[in-house]
Every structure is written in C-alpha cells, then in structure tokens.
N, C-alpha and C positions, 0 to 999 in steps of 0.2 A: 504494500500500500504506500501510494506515495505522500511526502510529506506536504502538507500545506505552503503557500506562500507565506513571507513575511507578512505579519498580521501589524494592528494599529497596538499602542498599549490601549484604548479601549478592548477592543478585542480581547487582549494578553489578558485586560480585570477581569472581563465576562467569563475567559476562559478558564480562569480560577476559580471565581466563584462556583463554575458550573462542576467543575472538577472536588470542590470541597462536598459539595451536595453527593454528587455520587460516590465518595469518600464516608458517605455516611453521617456527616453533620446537621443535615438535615433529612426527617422525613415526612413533613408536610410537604404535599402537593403544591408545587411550585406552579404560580401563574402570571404569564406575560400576555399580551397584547399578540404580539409577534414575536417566534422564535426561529433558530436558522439552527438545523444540523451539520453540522460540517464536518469532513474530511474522510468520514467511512465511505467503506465499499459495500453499496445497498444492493439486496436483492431484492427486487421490487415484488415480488409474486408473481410475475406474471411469467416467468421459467427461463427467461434471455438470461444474456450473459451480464455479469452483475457489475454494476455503476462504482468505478473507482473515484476516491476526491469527491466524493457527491455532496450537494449541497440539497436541503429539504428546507421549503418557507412555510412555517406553519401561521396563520393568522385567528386568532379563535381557539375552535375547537378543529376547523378545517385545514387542509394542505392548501397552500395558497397555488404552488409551484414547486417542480424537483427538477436539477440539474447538476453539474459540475460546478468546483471550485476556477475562477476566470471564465468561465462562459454566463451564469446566473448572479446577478448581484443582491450583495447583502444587505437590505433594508436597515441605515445608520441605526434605528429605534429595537435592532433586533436584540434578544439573549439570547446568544453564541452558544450553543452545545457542541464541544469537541468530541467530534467520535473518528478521529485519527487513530489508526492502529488497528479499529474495529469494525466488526461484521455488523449490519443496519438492516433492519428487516420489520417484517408487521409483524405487529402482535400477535401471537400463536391463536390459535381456537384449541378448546381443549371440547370435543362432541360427544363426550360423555362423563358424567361427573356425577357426584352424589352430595349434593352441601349438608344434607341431616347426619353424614355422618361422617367422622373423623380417623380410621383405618383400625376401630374399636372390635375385637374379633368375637364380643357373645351380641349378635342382635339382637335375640331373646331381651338379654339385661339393658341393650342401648335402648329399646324402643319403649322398655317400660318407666326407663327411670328419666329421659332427658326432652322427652316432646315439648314439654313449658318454658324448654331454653332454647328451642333448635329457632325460633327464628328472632330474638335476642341475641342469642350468642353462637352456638354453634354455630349457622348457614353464615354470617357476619364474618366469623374466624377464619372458615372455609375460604369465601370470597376472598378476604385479603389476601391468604394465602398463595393461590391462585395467581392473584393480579402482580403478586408480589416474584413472582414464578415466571414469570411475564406473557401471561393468557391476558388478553385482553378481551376477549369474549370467550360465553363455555355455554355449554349444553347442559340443562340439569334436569335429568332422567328419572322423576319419581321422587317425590316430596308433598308435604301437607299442602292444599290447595292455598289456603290462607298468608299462610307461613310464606310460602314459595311466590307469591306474588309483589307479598311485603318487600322480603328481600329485594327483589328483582327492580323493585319501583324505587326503593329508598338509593339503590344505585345509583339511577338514573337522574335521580333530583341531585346528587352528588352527598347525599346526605353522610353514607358509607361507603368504604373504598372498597373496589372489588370490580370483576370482567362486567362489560352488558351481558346479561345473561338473557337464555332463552330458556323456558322453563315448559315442563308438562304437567305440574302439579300431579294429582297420582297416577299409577298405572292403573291400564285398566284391563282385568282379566276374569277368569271364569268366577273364581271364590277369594277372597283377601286371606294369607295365612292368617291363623288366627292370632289376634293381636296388634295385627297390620292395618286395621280400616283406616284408621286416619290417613294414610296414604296410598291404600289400595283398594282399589270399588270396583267388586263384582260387578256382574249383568247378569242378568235371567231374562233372556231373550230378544228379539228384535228391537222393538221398542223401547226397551231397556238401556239395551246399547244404547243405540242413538240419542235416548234423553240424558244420559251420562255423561258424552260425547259433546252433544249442547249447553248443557252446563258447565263444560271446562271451559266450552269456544266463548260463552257470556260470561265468563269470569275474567278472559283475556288470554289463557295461554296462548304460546308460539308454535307448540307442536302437540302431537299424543303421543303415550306410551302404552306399545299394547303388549304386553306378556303371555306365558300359559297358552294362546290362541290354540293350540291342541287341544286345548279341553275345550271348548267353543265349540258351540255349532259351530259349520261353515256359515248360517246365513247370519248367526251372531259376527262373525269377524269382516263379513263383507258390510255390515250395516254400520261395525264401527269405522272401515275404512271410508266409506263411502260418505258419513257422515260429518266426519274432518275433513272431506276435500272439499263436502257443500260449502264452509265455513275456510276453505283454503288453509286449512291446516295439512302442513306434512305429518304422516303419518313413520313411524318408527317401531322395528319389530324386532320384538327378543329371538335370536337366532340358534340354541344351544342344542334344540333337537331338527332333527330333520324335519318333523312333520309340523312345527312352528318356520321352517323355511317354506315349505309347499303352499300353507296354507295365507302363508305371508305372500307370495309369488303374484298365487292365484287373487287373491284378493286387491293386488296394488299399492303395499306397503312401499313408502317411496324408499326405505333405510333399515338397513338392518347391522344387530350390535354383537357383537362377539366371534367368535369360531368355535365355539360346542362343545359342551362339556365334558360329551364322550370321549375314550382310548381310539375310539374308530380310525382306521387310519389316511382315509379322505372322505370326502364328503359325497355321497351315492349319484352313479351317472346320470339318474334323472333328475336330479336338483341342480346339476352343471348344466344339460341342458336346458332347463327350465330359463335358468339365470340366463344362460348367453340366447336365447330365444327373448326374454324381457330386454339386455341390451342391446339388441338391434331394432328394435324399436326407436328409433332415433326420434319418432317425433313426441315421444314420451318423456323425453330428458335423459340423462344420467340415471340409472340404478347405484343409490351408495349404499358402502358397508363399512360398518365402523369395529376391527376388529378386536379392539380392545386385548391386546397378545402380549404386553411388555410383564404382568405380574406372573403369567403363567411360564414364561422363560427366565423371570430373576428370582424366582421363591426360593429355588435349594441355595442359591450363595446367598442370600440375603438370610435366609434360615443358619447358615453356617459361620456369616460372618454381620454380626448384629449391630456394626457400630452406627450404622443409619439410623437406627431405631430409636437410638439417643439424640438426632440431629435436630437442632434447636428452631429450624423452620415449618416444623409440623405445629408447632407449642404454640405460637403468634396468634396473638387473640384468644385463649384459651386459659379460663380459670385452672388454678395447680390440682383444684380436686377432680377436675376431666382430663387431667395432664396424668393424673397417677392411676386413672383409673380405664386408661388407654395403658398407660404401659405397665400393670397387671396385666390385664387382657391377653397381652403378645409376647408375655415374659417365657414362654416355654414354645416358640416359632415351632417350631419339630414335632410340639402333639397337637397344632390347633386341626380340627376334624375338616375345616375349609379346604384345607389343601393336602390331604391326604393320596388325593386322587392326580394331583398335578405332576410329579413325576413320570407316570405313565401318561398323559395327557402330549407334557411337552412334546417331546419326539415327532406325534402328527401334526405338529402346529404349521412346521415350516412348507409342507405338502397340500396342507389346506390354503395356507395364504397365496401361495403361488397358483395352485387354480382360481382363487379369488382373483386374480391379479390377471389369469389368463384367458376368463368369463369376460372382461370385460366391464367390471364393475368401477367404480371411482371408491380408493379406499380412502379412510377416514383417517387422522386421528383424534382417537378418544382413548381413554385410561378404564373405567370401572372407579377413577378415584373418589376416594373414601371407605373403598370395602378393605377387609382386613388388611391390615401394614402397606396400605398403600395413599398414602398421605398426598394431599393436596398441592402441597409445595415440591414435591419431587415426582411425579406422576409422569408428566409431558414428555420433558426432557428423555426422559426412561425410553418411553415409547418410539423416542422418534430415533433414539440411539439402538434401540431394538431393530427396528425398521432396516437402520445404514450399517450396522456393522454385524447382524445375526440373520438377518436375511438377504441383503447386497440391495437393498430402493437403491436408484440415485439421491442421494442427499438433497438434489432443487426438487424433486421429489418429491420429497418425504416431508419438504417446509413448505411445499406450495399442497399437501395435504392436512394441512395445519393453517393456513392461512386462504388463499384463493379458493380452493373445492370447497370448505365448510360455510363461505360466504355464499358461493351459490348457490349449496344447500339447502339453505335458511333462507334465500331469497332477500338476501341482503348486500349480492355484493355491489352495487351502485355507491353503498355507503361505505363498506370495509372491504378488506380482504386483501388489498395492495395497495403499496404507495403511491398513490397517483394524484391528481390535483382534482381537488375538489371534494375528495372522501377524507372521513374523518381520519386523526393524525392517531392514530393508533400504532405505532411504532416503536420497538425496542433494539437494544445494541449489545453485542457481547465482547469483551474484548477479543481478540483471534479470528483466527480462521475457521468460520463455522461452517461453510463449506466442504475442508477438511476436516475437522476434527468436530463432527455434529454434537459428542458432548460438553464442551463450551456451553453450551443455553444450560446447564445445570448454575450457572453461575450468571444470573441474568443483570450486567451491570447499568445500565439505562431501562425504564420504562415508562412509556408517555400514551395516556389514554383520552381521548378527544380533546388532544391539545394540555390536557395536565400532564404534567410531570410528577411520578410516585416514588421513584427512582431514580 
C-alpha cells in the first residue's frame, strides 16, 4: 500500500486525533458533519480489483463520493480518518444470529431464568457486540416479538449501539418446545398459518422464520410461504433434515440456514436437483443458503484449547452474574450433549458445501451466533476464515458474501452492501492485508455505521 502525500499539519492534528480514538481513548460515537477516509486499499463489494490510496467523503450518515488520494479532493471542513496501511471495506452482515442469547449451553435454564432481561440487557449486549465485531447489519432469527422489535427500533433512533438489524421475531413451526412460546408459535392449520404470519407482517418484521416444516402439513407451509410474500416478506427455512429442504423447495422459501445435522455424507440426489432446477429459474432471483459451518469445524480445538472462552469481548455489556453463569454453563466443552454429534458431522461438511456451491445457490454468511460457545463478538470472522482457508472460497468471495449478497437479500442493497456514493457509510478497516490473511477482521480496528464512528 502506498504511502500518502505530504499532508497539511491540519491534516497531521486530525490524523492524530483520529489515530488516538482508535487507540482506544475514546469510545463514544464520534460525529462530524463530513469525514474523508484516507489512504486504505478499499474493496468496494462489488468483486473488482481493490482501490489502492482510496479516498471515501462521507457527508451525514451518506457517502458523498469514493476515489483516490490526488484525483478526489478533500473537503478543508473534513475529519481525516487515516486508514494507511489498511484493508477498507463494508460493514460485514452477519445472516444469522441469535441476540436472546449469549453462547449459554442449558437453554432449558437460559429460557426460564432470563426473558425479563433479554431485551434490556441481553439483545443490547448482543448488538454491541456484534457492531463492535464490525457487523454493521445482522439477521436475527427467532426472538420474543416485542423484545425483538424494541431492540431493533431503539437502534435505529441511535438510542443503542448495535448493527441495523433485520429481525423475525418468533419462528414459526408445527408445536413450540415446551417452554418456548414466547418465541415460538405453533399453527394448527391453514388459516392459522396465515393469521400468525399477518400478525408478524403488522407488527413490522423484515422476514419469517419457518422451522420443523416437516411436521406441517404441506398446505400449512405453502400458506405460510405464500402469506409472507403477500406482505413481501422473505421467507427463511430451517434446512437440517432433508425433508424441511423438499418441502422448503416446493413451497418457495427464498433462504435456507444451515447444512444438517445428520452424519449423512451428502445431501440426496433429488434435493440437488431440486435446488439446481429452483436456480435456473432466473426470473425468480437468487436461491440463498446460509450455511452456518464455522462452529461445526472449530468445536474439537476450541473444546481442546479453551482460552477463547475466557476472551473478554463476549462479556461487553453483560452483568458478572450472566458472565458467570455462561461460563458455568461451558466449563466442561467435552460433555456439553450439543455437540456430541459434531465430530462425526464435521467430515461431511466440506462435500455438502461444495455441492451447495455447485447447485448454484448464492451462499450466505451467517454464524448460529449465540448458540453454545459461540459468542457474538467472535462468530463472523470464524466463518468467513472457515470459508478461505478450510474450504479454498476466494476471499473477495467470501467478503462480498458478507456484505453485497446479504444486501440483496434483504432487498436492501440501494442502501448498503458497498461502498458506493450515495449509500449509507457503513464501513470498517482492519489493519493488513485482508485479502491475504482473511483472519485480520478478528481484530476489527475502525468501525463507522451510517456515518458514526464506534471504533
């Protein structure tokens, strides 16, 4: 990367001061009028080849304009962000996440003891986390209607710091485990669906979450598919058995989450072609899948070697008596009954994503994060390091499946998803070559969400 011009000593203060902030001196959300990224090599999202000396004019919350350093000038009134030396890019999207809970491994005990905190405190902790991680938007898969709204809205008025999120409020499937209703709302039949269905869409969610669809009728899971698109919701479909693929397929689930929880050691020839029959379908869009794969390939070393567990970015926003009562929970990695199964699991992972990959699908990243030891703050990164160096993605790849694809997703990318002019400045910096060495973003040293600065 090459080095900047001789700067003004205005310049040289702004460059200080910006450099003390992200030094950690400050962690209030810094706010200018106008600001100017300077000196990083940006990848824009859009998969070209990435902007050396790049210059980014933020004005607001929007990008005014992106160019080079000597071709784009810097607005006298601007604050100067040096990202000389570093990799610039947007805000990750993290497409599946869990803010009720915090990588707690008894659900049993989490769900009875902490619902009066989860959208006081827990989903708030979560969100920081997150933003802090540097997600600038996430997906949040299955949460109390209320709760999950709150959150979501008190974001957006800037009240709490955390991703825009897009939320489903609860799943919705045959029967709630028991104990679950607050977040999970059966159906008993057509009609049922649908007014289930209407009732998220008049509350405001951004998507649905449909689980369990195997135990559904079929005309129960066409009615709740059918019922989210009246209302232009994307619908999202739990993918772990085959027969929640089929009946997801058939039905027009636009997204589907995971790779399955069986040993199987691919996924059966008629749901391959089923899948590559939906994506040629061109005038239907994209079919995505969100494979959620990075816990089921770090569990034995992360079971073996525990010092994560202790890492003080999960604990951010989180009372010490949820802090000890998470790390109870995980203190014996090696008998939690979650992952029993994962060792024989891993092995088909890398066969299944690559027929996913050869279907024809647009993959996702998303995490599962918040289910057992899989923390908010470390989740992303995991995944997308999974992706480049355990499976061989291209790394612009792997970041433009974290940023570009989940905006068009969500039907949002006009607003996000790359640096471009005009959309909001959702933008972070790592020092290095992230290109090369994809996990760098474990270490997120700039983060800037509709023009604030977090980081």
């Amino acid at each position: 990367m090459k080095k900047l011009p001789r700067l003004s000593r205005l310049m040289v203060a702004s460059l200080i001061v910006c450099a003390l902030a992200v030094a950690g001196f400050s962690t209030h959300p810094q706010s200018a009028p106008v600001k100017a990224i300077v000196g990083g090599t940006l990848i824009d999202g859009f998969g070209g080849r990435p902007i050396p000396n790049s210059v980014i004019i933020i004005e607001g919350q929007r990008i005014k304009a992106v160019g080079q350093v000597g071709t784009l000038a810097i607005p006298k009134n601007a604050e100067i962000i040096s990202t000389e030396g570093m990799t610039v890019l947007p805000g990750l999207w993290d497409m599946h996440v869990h803010l009720m809970i915090n990588g707690h491994a008894d659900y049993d005990h989490w769900d009875k003891t902490y619902p009066s905190l989860f959208e006081s405190v827990i989903m708030p902790a979560s969100a920081k986390q997150l933003l802090m991680a540097g997600v600038t938007s996430a997906r949040d898969l299955g949460g109390p209607l209320k709760d999950s709204i709150s959150v979501r809205d008190r974001i957006n008025r800037g009240e709490i710091p955390g991703p825009t999120l897009y939320v489903s409020g609860p799943f919705i499937q045959h029967a709630p485990y028991p104990g679950t209703e607050l977040f999970r709302w059966g159906v008993t039949g057509v009609e049922d669906a649908r007014a289930k269905v209407r009732r998220l869409a008049e509350a405001g969610v951004n998507c649905i979450k449909l689980i369990d669809q195997d135990q559904m009728t079929m005309e129960e899971v066409m009615a709740v598919v059918d019922e989210a698109h009246k209302h232009r919701l994307p619908v999202v479909g739990h993918s772990h058995r085959p027969d929640e693929i089929r009946r997801g397929l058939k039905a027009g689930v636009d997204c589907f989450e995971h790779t399955g929880l069986s040993s199987a050691p691919e996924y059966p020839a008629d749901i391959i072609e089923m899948i590559r029959e939906r994506t040629a379908k061109m005038n239907l869009g994209p079919l995505f899948w969100t494979p959620t794969i990075e816990g089921l390939f770090n569990y034995e070393y992360l079971r073996d070697n525990r010092e994560e567990l202790d890492d003080p970015s999960w604990k951010v926003g989180l009372p010490e008596n949820i802090i000890a009562d998470i790390r109870e929970s995980i203190s014996h990695p090696d008998r939690l009954p979650y992952f029993q199964l994962t060792p024989s699991r891993r092995p088909t992972l890398a066969r299944k994503f690559q027929q996913l990959r050869e279907s024809g699908v647009v993959l996702l990243i998303g995490t599962d994060s918040g289910i057992p030891m899989k923390f908010h703050s470390q989740s992303t990164w995991k995944e997308l390091e999974v992706w480049v160096n355990r499976l061989g993605v291209d790394p612009m790849m792997a970041i433009r499946a974290a940023t570009y694809w989940p905006a068009l997703a969500m039907k949002v990318d006009r607003d996000v998803g790359t640096v471009t002019e005009g959309k909001y400045a959702d933008i972070i910096a790592v020092r290095g070559d992230a290109l090369r060495f994809i996990n760098l973003l474990q270490r997120v040293d700039i983060v800037i969400k509709r023009g604030q600065r977090y980081k």
